[in-house]
N, C-alpha and C positions, 0 to 999 in steps of 0.2 A: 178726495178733492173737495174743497169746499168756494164757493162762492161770496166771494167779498168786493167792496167798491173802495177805489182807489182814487183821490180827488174827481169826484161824480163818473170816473171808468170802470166799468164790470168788468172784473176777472177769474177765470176759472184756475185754482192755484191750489199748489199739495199743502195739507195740509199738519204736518210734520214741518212747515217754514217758519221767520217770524215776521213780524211786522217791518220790520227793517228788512230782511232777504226778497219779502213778497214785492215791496214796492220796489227797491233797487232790482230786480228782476222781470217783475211783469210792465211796468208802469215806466220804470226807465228813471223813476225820482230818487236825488243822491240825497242822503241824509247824513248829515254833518254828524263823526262821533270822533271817541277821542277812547276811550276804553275797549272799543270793540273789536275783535280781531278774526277774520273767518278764520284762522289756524289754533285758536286758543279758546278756552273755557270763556261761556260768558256773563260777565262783572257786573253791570248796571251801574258802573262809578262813577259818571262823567255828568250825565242826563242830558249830556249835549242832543242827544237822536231823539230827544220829545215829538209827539206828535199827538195830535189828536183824533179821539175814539169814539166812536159811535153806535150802539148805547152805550152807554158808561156812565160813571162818574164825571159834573165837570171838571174834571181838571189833565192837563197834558200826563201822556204813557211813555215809557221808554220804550220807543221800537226794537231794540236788540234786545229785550226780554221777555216780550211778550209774544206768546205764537197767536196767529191768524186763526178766528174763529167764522163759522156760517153765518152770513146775512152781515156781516162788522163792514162800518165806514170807516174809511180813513184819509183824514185830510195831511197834507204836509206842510201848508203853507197858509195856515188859516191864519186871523191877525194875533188868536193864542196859541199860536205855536210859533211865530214869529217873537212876540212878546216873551215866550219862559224861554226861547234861544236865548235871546238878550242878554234875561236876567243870570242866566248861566255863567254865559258869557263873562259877565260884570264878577261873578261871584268866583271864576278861575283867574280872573286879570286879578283880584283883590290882593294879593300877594305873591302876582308873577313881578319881579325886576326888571327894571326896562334897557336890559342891556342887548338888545338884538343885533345894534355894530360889532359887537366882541363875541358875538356866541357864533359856534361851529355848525349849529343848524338853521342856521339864518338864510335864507333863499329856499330852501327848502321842509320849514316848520310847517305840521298841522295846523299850530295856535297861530302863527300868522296869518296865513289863509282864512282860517274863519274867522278871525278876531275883525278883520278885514269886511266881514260879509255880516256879520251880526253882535258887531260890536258896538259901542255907544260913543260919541264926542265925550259926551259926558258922565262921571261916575259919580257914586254916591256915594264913597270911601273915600273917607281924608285922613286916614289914622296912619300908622308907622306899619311898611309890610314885615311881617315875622320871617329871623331868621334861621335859616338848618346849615347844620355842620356838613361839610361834603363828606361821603363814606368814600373807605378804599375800597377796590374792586376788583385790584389787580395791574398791571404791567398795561393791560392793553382797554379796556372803559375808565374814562374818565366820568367824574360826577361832579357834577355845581345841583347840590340837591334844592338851593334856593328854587329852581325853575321848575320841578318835579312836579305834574299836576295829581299825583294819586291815582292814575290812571291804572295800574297795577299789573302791566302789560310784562313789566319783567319779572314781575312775579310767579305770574301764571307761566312764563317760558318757562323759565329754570326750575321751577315746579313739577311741570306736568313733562312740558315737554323734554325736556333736558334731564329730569328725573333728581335734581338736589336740592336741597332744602336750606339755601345761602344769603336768599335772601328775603325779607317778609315785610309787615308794616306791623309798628306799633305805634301807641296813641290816638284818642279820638278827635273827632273834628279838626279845630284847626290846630290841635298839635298832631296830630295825623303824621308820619314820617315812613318813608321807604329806608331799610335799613339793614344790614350786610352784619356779616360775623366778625370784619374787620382785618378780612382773609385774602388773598389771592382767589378769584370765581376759580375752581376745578373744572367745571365744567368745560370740554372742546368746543362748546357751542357758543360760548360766552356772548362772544362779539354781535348774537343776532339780537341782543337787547337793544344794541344801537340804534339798527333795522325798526325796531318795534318801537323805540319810545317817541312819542308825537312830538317833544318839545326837546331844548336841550342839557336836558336832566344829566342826558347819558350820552356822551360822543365818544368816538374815537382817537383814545390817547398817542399813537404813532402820528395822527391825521393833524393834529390841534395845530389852529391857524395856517395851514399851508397853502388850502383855497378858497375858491367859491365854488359854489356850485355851477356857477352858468360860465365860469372860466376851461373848465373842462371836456375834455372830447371823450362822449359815451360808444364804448364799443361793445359789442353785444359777443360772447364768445364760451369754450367751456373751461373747467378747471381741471389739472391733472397730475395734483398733489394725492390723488387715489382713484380706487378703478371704478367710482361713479359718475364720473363725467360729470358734476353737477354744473349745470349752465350759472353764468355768470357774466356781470358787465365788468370791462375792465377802462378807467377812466385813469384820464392822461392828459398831461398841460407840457408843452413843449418837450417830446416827446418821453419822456419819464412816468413811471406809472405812480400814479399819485392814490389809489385808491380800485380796490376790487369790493363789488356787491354782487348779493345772488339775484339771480335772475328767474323770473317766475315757469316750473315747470313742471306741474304735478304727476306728473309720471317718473320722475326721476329724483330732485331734491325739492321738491315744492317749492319752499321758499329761504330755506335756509341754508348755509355754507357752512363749514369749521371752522377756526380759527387760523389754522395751518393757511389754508385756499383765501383767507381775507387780509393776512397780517402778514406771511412772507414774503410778501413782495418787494423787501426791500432789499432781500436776500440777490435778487434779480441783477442788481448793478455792482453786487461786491464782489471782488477777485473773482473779474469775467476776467474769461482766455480773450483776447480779441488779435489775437494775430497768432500764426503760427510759430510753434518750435520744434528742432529738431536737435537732439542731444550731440554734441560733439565732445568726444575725451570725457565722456560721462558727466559732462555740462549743459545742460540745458540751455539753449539760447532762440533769439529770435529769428523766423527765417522767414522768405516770401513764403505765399502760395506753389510757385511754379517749382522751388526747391522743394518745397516738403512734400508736393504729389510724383516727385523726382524719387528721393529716397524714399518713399513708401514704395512703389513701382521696383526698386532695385529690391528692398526688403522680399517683398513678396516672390519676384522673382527666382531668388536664392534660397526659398524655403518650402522645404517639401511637405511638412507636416503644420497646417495651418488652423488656426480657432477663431470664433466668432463669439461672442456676447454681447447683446443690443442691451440700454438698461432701462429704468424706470419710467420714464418720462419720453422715451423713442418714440418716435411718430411712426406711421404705416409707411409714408414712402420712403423713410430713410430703411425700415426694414426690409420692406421691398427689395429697393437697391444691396442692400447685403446680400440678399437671398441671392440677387441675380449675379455678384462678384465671386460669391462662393461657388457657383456653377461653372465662372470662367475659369476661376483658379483653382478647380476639383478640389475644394475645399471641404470636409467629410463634418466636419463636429462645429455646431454652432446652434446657439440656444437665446431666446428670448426673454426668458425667465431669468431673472439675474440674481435672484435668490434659491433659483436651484427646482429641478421636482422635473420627473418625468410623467408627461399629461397623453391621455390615450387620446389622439384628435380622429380615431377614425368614425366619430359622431359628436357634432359641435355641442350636441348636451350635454356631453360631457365634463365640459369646461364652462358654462354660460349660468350664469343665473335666470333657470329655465324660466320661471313665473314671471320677471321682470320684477323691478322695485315695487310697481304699485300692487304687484299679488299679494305684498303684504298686509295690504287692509282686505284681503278676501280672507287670506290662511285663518283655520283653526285650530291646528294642531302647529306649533315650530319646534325645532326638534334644532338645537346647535351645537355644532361639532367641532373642535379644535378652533373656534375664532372667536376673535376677542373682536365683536362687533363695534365695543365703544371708541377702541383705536384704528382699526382698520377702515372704517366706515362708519362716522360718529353722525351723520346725517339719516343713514342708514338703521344706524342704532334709535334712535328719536324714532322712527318711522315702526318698527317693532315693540318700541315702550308704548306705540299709541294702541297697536295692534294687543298689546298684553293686557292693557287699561279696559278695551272695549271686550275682553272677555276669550282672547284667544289664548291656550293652554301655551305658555314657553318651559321647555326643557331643556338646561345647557350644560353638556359635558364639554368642561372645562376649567382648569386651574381655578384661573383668573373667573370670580364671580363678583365682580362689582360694575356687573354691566348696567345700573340703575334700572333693571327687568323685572317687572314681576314677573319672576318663576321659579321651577324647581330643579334640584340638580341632582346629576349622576356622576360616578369617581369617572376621573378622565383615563383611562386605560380601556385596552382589547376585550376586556371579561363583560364591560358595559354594553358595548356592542352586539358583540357577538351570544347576549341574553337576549335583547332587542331582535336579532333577527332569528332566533332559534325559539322566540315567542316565550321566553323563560323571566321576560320583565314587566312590569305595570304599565313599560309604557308600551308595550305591543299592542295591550287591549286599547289601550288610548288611541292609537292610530288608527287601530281599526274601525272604530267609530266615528273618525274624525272625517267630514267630508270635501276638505282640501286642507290637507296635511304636507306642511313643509321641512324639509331639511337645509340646513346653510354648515356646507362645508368651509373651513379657513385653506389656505394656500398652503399652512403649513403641515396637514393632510398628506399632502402628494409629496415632499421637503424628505418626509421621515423615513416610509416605506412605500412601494409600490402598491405593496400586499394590501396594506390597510386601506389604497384609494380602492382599490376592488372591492374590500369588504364595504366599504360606506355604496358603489355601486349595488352592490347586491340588495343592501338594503333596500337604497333607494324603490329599486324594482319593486319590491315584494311589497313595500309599504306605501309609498309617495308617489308612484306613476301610476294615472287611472287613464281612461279614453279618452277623456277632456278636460286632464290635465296633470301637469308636467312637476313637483315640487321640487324635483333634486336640483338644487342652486347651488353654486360656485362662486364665491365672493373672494374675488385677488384684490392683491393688496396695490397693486401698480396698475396704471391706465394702459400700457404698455403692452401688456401679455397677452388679452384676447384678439389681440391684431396682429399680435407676433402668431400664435398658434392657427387663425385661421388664413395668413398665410405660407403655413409648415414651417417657420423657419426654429426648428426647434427638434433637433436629429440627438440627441446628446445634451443632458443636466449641466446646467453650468458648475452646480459642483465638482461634476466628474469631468469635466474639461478642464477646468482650473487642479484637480487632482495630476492630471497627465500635464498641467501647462510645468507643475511642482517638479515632477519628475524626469523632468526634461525631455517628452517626446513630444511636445508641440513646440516650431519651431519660430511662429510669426501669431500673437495673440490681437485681434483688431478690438479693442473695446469701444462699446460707443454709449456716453453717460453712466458709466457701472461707475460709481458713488463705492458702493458698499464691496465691489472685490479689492481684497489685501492682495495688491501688486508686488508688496517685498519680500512674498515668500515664493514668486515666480520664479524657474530658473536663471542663471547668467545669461547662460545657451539664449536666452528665449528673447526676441525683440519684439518689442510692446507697441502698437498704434493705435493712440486712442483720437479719441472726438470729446469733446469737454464742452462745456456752458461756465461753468465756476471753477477756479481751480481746488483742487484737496488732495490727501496725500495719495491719492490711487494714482496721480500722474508721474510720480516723485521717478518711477521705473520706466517710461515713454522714451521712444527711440525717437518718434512721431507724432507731436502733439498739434490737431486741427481744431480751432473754434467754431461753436457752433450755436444755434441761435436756442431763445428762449420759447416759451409759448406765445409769449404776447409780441414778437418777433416775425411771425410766420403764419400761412395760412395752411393748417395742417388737420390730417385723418387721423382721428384716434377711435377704438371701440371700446366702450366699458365694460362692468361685466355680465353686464344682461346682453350682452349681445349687441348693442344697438350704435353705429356707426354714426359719429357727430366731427366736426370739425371747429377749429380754435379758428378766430379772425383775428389778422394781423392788423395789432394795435397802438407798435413801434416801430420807425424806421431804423434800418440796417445801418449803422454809425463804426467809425471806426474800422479796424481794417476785419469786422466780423464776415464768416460767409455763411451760404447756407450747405450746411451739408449734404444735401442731394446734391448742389451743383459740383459739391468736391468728391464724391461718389463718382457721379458722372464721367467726369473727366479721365477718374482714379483705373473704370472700367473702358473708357474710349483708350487707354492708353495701350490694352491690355488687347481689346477687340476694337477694331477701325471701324467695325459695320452697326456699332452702339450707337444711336442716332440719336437717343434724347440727353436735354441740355439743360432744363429747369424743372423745377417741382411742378410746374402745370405737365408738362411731357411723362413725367412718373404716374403724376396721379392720374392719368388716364390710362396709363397703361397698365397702374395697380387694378384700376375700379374695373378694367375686362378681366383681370385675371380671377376675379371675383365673382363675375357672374353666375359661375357655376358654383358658386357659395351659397348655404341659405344663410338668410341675413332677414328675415323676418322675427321679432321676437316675439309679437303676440302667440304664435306657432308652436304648440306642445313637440316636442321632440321626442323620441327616442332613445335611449340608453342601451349602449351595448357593451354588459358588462362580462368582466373577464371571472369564470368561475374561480373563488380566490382560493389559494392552498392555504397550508399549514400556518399563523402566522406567528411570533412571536408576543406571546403573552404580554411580555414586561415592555413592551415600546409604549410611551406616552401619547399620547392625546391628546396632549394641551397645546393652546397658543404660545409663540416665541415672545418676550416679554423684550419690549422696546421702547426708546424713547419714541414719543408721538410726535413731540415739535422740532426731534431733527432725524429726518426720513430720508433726505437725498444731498447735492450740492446746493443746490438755492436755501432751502432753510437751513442749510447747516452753517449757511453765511449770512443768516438772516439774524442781527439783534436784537429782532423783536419778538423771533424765539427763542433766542437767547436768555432773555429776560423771564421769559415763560419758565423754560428751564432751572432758572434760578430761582425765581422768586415761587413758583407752585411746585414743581415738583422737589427740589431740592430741600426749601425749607419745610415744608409738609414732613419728609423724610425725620 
């Protein structure tokens, strides 16, 4: 700790802070910057955060570079530190354009705001401002690089944080230029340069001229394009989503989203189901409501060998409700997991990303197994590249190695492993030394064999479980599955259900959002009732088709994969003849039992949240592992992550254009 004064206030303050942390901290004084970023490396570009120092030199210090020393004054507001704001000021407006009516971050600019507060009536430049060619960037940031103040924020993101090397600056002074390969950004992360650039250097090209800012209604809620919940605002002008940002939460995605969770959203309004069908003469046509929970009801009835599949993006109470249908109708086989894997849930660590997200800035040791961090969890992966940076050992067995990680790797097969826990590999001694050593399991782990999730168990034990703390993590690839398994509904692999739905012994399949099950190679025999949000070809086979709402739709329970229960705020109203699928569950089950007494999503979720109670549901909470001694396994089964498109994952982005164009213009032509 060291002792310094803060316009004439004493305070006792760590010294490891800087001049800018201490005062915005101890003091309460906001000091105007434009380079600086608590998530990012720091620049000194701007000099907007001048302040003045005592002893010193006269003349004004950049507070975000300099750290707090013993016995130091510092003023914020003195008449020379007002004065070099100014001159700043003056000397970034010298060649900013004064188009602020047409630009995309107008109401909510940095530069306006302070230009506002320490700007001048008058300049002392009359010359011609210099012009910059706008750079490509890709499908989804646009650039008007005229406004660009050097700031170097998207530099340092896609750099450090994002791990590629796409974009840089060349030239000095005032040819000075932010400047691109000429490429589509690779990066998943892309879109957070937007987030980060003070001015409007850098907008969002789906976004361009649609709104204002202060025309919009802010709603605070999560994202559930993957199984980090990461929180997020989702903003909307007569009822349409106009725009999703992330929302600040550093235990989970700090500050950042994907591109997927920012840009698909337009996916949300294309070829919605909004009314029901039911197939007549192998036609698919429109029906009411009261019809279609008619012939589902007779469906069901008439079938003795029945299946369940919840999918990707299912919320807890619609799971719920299956679970409590399939009880009515002695229904035997139904799974949560819509890509398949039988999960040992007789202890919730088993499946949970035990540490939490933020254990990853404690891990020393990371040890990755079968997942491809950078598509499964591209927020997640950023969060590990920081952790790799700052000195933590990453080791990934896996195919796929362009996780932008600094680490080392192992062949992805049985022989790696089973070196590792028989103490016959380098990195056994590595762990042993390590004193919070992590392991991150992929989903597609459990997908391949049984065997193998036991062996990564065993592991876990002997190496990564101590008394005060927990490493074995489980990272799913859908929001979906730690709510499906810690409410059991998950008796039976959806691939071995979908194997018997092929062979004709299931007789009634209910699917609910499964996107990714191939329905045309289900039996004749077999009648199909699904639930849908976007139509795609898995309905092409539906006896029974129900619409059903979105996330931004609904106020709904989701768990991620650390465990930790968050809920989406309803940020659209119900239009058209959409419903919500609890209340058509509801109905589905009243019709079945007369003594069913709940009627909306608030009567589910309460009756989920008791059946829970005897749940743990703490995540800070080291857990236990209780691993099954693994037999025999086969050598030659792989290891590696299933290799996927990133930007189309379910119905909504697979009907989204503006991952469309991702598809096209980055992956494609890259190819």
């Amino acid at each position: 700790m060291v002792n310094i004064k803060i316009n004439g206030q004493e305070f006792e303050v760590e010294n490891n802070l800087t001049v800018m942390q201490a005062c915005e901290k101890y003091a309460g004084s906001q000091i105007p910057r434009f380079c600086y970023h608590d998530k990012l490396k720091i620049a000194g570009n701007c000099r907007m955060c001048l302040v003045e120092i005592k002893p010193g030199p006269p003349k004004p210090a950049a507070s975000c570079a300099t750290p707090v020393a013993n016995n130091m004054e510092i003023f914020t507001d003195s008449e020379m530190v007002k004065k070099a704001r100014g001159d700043v000021m003056e000397l970034i407006l010298m060649n900013h354009p004064l188009d602020c009516p047409v630009c995309d971050q107008g109401g909510e600019c940095d530069l306006q705001d302070q230009a506002y507060i320490y700007g001048k009536d008058k300049g002392n430049f009359c010359h011609d401002k210099r012009a910059v060619v706008d750079k490509y960037m890709g499908p989804l940031v646009k650039t008007k690089m005229n406004r660009c103040i050097h700031c170097t924020r998207c530099v340092r993101f896609i750099n450090d944080v994002a791990g590629f090397t796409e974009i840089g600056s060349i030239g000095r002074g005032v040819e000075t230029e932010i400047t691109t390969l000429e490429n589509a950004l690779s990066s998943e992360l892309s879109g957070n340069i937007i987030d980060l650039c003070p001015v409007g250097a850098l907008t969002a090209k789906p976004y361009e001229a649609k709104a204002r800012p202060w025309e919009l209604t802010k709603t605070r809620s999560i994202d559930v394009f993957d199984a980090m919940g990461s929180n997020i605002v989702v903003q909307t002008r007569s009822n349409e989503v106009l725009r999703v940002l992330p929302d600040l939460n550093d235990d989970i995605n700090e500050e950042w989203i994907s591109d997927k969770s920012r840009f698909a959203i337009d996916g949300l309004a294309n070829q919605r189901v909004d009314t029901c069908f039911i197939a007549r003469n192998k036609v698919i046509q429109p029906a009411s409501l009261e019809d279609a929970i008619l012939n589902t009801d007779k469906i069901i009835k008439s079938s003795s060998n029945i299946a369940m599949i919840t999918g990707k993006m299912t919320d807890m109470e619609t799971i719920y409700l299956h679970k409590i249908l399939a009880e009515k109708i002695n229904c035997k086989y139904y799974s949560c997991i819509e890509n398949g894997g039988d999960f040992d849930t007789s202890s919730r660590g088993n499946y949970i990303f035990n540490t939490g997200f933020k254990g990853i800035d404690k891990a020393d040791f990371i040890l990755i197994v079968g997942c491809n961090t950078r598509k499964d969890a591209p927020v997640l992966n950023a969060r590990i590249r920081k952790a790799s940076i700052l000195g933590a050992k990453v080791v990934i067995a896996d195919e796929n190695r362009d996780l932008k990680l600094n680490a080392s790797f192992l062949e992805p097969n049985i022989s790696s492993l089973t070196d590792i826990l028989n103490n016959k590999s380098s990195v056994s001694k590595a762990l042993k030394d390590a004193k919070f050593p992590m392991i991150i399991l992929g989903s597609d782990i459990v997908t391949k064999d049984e065997k193998l999730h036991s062996l990564t168990l065993e592991i876990a034990e002997k190496f990564f479980i101590k008394d005060d703390w927990n490493g074995y993590c489980f990272l799913h690839k859908n929001i979906a599955n730690v709510g499906g398994l810690d409410l059991d509904f998950n008796t039976k692999s959806a691939t071995k259900i979908m194997e018997m739905a092929k062979a004709g012994e299931i007789d009634c399949l209910i699917l609910n959002s499964t996107s990714d099950i191939d329905t045309s190679l289900v039996h004749n025999n077999c009648k199909i009732i699904s639930f849908a949000t976007n139509g795609d070809d898995s309905l092409r086979r539906s006896s029974v088709i129900f619409p059903s709402l979105t996330y931004v739709e609904k106020s709904a329970f989701y768990t991620n994969s650390e465990g930790r229960i968050q809920k989406t705020t309803k940020a659209c109203e119900i239009i058209d003849n959409r419903f919500d699928e609890c209340q058509i569950l509801c109905k589905i089950i009243a019709n079945i039992d007369s003594n069913f007494s709940a009627k909306t999503r608030s009567d589910v979720q309460m009756k989920m949240l008791e059946s829970l109670e005897n749940k743990e549901i703490n995540v800070q909470k080291s857990r236990a592992i209780l691993a099954k001694k693994c037999d025999k396994i086969d050598e030659n089964i792989s290891i590696a992550s299933t290799v996927y498109n990133f930007y189309m994952t379910d119905s909504i982005s697979r009907n989204s254009r503006n991952m469309a164009n991702c598809v096209r213009e980055i992956l494609l032509i890259k190819k």
